[in-house]
N, CA, C and O atoms as a GROMACS GRO file, in nm:
protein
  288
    1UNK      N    1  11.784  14.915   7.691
    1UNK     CA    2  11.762  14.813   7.589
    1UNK      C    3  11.762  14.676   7.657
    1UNK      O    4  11.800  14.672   7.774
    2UNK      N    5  11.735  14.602   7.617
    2UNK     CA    6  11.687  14.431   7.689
    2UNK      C    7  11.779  14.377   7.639
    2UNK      O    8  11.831  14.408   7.532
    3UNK      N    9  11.813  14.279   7.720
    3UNK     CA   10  11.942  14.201   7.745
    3UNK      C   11  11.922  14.126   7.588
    3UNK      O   12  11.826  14.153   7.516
    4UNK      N   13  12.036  14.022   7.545
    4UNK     CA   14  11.990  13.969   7.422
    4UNK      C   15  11.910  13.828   7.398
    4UNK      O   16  11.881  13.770   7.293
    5UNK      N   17  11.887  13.796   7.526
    5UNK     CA   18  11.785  13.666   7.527
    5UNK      C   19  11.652  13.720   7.586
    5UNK      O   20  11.568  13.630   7.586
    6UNK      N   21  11.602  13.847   7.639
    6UNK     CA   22  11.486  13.873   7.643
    6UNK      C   23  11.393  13.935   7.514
    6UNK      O   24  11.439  13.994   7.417
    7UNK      N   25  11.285  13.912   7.534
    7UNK     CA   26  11.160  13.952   7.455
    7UNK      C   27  11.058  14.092   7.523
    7UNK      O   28  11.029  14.084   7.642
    8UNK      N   29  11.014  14.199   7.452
    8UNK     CA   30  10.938  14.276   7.525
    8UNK      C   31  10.850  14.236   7.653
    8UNK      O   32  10.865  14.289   7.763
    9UNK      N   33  10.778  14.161   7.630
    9UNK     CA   34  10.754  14.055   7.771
    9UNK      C   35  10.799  14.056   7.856
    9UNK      O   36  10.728  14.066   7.956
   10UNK      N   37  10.941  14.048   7.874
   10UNK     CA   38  11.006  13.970   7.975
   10UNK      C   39  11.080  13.808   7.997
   10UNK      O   40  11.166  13.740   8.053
   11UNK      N   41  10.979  13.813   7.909
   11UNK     CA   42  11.044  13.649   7.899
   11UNK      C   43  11.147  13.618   7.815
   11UNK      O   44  11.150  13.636   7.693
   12UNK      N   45  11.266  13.550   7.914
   12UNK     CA   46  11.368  13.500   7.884
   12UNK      C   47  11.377  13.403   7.773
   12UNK      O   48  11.278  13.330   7.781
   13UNK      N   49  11.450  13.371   7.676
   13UNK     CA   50  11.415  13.294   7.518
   13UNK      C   51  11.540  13.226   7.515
   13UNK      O   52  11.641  13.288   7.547
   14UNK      N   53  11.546  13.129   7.487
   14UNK     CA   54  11.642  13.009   7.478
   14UNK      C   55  11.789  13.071   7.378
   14UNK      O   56  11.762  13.105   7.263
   15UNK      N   57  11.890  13.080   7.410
   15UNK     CA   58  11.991  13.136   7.387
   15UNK      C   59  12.040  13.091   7.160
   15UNK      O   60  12.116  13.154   7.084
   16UNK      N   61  11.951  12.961   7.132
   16UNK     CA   62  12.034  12.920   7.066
   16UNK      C   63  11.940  12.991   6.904
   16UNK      O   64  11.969  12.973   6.786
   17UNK      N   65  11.778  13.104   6.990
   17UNK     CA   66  11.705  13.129   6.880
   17UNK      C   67  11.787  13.222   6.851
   17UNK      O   68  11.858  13.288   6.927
   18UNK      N   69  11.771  13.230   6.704
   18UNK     CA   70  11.859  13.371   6.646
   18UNK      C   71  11.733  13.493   6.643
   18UNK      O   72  11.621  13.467   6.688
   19UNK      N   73  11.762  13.618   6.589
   19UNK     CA   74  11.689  13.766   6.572
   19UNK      C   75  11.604  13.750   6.520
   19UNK      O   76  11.512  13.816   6.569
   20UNK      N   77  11.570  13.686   6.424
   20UNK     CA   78  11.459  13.647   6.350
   20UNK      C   79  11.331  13.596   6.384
   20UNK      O   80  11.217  13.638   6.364
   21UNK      N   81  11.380  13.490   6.446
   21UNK     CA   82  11.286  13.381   6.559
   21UNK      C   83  11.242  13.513   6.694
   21UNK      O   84  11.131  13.557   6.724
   22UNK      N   85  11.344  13.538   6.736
   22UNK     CA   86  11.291  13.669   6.861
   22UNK      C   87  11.215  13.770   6.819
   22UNK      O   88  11.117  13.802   6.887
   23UNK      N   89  11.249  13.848   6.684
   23UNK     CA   90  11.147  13.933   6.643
   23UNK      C   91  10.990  13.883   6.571
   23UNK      O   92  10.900  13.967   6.573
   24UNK      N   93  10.961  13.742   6.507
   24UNK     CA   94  10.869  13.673   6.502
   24UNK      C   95  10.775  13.712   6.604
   24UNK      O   96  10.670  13.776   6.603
   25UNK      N   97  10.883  13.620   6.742
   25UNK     CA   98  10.818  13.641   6.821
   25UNK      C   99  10.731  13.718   6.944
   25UNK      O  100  10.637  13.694   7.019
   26UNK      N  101  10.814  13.814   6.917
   26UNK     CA  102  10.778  13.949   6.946
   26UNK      C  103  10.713  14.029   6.889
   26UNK      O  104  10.684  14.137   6.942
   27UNK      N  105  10.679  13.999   6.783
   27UNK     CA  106  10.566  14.032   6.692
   27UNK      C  107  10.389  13.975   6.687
   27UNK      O  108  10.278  14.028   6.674
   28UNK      N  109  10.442  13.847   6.704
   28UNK     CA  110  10.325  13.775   6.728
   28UNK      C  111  10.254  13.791   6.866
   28UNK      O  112  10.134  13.762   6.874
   29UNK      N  113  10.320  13.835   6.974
   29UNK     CA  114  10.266  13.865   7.096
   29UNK      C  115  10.230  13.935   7.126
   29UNK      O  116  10.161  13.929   7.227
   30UNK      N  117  10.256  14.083   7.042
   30UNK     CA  118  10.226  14.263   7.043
   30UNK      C  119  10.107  14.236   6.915
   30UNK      O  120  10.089  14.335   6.845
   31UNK      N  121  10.042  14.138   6.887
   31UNK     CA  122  10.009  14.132   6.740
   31UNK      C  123   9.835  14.167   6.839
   31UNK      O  124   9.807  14.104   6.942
   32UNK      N  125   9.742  14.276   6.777
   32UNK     CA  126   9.592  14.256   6.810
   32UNK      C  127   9.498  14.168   6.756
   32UNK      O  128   9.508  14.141   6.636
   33UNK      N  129   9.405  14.117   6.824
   33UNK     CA  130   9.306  14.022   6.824
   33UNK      C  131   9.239  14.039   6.641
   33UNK      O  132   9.201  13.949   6.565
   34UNK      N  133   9.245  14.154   6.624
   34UNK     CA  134   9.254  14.140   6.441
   34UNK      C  135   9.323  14.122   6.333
   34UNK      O  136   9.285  14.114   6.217
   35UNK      N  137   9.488  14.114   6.403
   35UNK     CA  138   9.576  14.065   6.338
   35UNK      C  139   9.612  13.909   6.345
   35UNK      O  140   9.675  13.831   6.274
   36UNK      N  141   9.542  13.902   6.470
   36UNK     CA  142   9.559  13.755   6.450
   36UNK      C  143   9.500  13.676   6.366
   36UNK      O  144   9.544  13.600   6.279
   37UNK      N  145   9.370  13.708   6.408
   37UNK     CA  146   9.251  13.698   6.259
   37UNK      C  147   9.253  13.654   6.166
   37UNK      O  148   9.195  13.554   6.125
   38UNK      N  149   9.341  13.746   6.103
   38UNK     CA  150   9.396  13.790   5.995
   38UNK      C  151   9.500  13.701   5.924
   38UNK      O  152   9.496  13.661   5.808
   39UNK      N  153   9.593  13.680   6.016
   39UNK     CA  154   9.683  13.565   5.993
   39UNK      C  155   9.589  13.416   6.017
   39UNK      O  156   9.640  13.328   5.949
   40UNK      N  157   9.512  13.384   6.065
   40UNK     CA  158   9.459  13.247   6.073
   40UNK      C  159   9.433  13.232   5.930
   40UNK      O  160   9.488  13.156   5.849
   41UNK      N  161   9.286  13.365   5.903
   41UNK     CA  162   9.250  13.334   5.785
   41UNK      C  163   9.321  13.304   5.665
   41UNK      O  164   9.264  13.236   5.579
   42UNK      N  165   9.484  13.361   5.641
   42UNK     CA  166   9.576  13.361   5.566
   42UNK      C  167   9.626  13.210   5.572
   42UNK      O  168   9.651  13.139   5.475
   43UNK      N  169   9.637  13.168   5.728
   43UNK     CA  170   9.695  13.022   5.704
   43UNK      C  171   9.582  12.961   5.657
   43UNK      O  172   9.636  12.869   5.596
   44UNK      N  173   9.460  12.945   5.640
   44UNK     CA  174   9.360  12.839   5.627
   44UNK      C  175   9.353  12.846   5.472
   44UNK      O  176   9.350  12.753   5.391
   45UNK      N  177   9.351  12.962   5.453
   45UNK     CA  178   9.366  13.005   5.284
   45UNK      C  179   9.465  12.902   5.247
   45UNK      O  180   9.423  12.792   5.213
   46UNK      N  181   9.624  12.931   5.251
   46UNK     CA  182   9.705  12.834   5.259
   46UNK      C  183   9.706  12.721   5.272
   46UNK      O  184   9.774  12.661   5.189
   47UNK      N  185   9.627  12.627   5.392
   47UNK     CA  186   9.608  12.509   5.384
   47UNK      C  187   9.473  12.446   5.269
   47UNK      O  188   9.494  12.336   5.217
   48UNK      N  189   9.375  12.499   5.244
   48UNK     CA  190   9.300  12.504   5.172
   48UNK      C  191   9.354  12.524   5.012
   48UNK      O  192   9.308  12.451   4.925
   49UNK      N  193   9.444  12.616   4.984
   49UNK     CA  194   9.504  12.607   4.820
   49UNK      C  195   9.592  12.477   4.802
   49UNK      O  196   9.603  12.424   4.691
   50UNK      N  197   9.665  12.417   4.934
   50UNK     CA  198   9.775  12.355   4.938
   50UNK      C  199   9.716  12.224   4.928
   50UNK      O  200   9.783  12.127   4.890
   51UNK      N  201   9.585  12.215   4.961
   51UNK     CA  202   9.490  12.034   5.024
   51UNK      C  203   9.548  11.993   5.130
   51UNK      O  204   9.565  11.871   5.139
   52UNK      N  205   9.599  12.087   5.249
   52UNK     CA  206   9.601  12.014   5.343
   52UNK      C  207   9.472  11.998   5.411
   52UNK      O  208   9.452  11.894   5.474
   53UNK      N  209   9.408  12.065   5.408
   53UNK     CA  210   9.257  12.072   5.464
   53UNK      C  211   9.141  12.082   5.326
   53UNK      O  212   9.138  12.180   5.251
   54UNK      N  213   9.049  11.962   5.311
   54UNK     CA  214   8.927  11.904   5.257
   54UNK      C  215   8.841  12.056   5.260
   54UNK      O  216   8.824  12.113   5.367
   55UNK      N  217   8.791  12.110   5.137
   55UNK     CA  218   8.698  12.208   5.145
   55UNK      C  219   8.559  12.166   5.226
   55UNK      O  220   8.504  12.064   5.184
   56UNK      N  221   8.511  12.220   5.314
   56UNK     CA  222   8.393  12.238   5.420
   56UNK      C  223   8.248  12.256   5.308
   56UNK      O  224   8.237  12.327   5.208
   57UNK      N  225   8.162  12.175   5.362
   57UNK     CA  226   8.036  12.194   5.293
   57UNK      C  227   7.951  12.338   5.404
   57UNK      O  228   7.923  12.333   5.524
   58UNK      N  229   7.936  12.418   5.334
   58UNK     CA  230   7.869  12.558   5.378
   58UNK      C  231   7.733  12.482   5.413
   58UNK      O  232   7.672  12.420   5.326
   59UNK      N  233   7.674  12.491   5.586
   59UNK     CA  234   7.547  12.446   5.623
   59UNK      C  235   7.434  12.586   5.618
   59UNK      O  236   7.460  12.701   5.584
   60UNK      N  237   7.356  12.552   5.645
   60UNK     CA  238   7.214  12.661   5.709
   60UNK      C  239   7.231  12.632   5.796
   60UNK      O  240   7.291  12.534   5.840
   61UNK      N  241   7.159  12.747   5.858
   61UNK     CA  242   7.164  12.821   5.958
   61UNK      C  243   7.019  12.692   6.062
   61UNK      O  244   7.007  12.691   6.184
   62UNK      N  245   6.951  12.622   5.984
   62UNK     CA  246   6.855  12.518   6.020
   62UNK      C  247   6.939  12.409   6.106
   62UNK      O  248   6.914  12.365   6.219
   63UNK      N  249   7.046  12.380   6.017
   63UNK     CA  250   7.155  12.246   6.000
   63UNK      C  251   7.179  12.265   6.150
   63UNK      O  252   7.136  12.203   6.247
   64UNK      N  253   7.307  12.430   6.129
   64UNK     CA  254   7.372  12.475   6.286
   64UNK      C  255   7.270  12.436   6.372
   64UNK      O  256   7.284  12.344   6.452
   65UNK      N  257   7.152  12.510   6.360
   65UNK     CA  258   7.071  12.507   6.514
   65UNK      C  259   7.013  12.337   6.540
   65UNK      O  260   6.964  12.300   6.646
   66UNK      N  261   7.028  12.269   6.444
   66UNK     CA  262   6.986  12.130   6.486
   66UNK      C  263   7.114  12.057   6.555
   66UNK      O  264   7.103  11.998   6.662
   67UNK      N  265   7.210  12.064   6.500
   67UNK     CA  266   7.335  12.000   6.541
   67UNK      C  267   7.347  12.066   6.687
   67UNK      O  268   7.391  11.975   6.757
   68UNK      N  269   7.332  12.172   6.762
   68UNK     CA  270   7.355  12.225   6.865
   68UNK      C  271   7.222  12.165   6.926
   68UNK      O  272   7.252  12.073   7.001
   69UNK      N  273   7.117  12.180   6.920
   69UNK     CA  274   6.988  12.149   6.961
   69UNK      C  275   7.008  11.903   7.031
   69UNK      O  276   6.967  11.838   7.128
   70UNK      N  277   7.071  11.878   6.932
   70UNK     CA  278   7.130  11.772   6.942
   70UNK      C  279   7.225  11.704   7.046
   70UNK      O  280   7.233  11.583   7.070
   71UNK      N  281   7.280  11.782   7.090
   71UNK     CA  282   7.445  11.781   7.159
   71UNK      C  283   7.378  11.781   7.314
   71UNK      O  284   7.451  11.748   7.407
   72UNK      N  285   7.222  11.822   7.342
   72UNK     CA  286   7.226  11.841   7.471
   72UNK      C  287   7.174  11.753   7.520
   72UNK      O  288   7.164  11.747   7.642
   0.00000   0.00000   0.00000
């Protein structure tokens, strides 16, 4: 079993986080590229119900390729 300031990792974690914070974090690091996803989309949801973030005007696909076409 791992000492009580390590994480599956290996990495050593500041003595003063409690179990909670370590299993977070140990969660979030074993977490796959679709769970992460997953959770973004959940926070943006969140910031979006909350108004921390201004709803986005949906462009075409014309708009995208001009704005990139632009940049060079």
């Amino acid at each position: 079993m791992a000492d009580k300031g390590e994480v599956a990792s290996g990495d050593v974690q500041a003595e003063h986080w409690d179990v909670g914070d370590q299993s977070l974090l140990a969660a979030t690091l074993a977490a796959t590229p679709t769970q992460r996803i997953a959770w973004l989309e959940e926070a943006l949801q969140l910031a979006y119900a909350a108004g921390a973030l201004k709803p986005r005007r949906f462009i075409s696909k014309e708009e995208w390729d001009a704005m990139g076409s632009s940049n060079l």
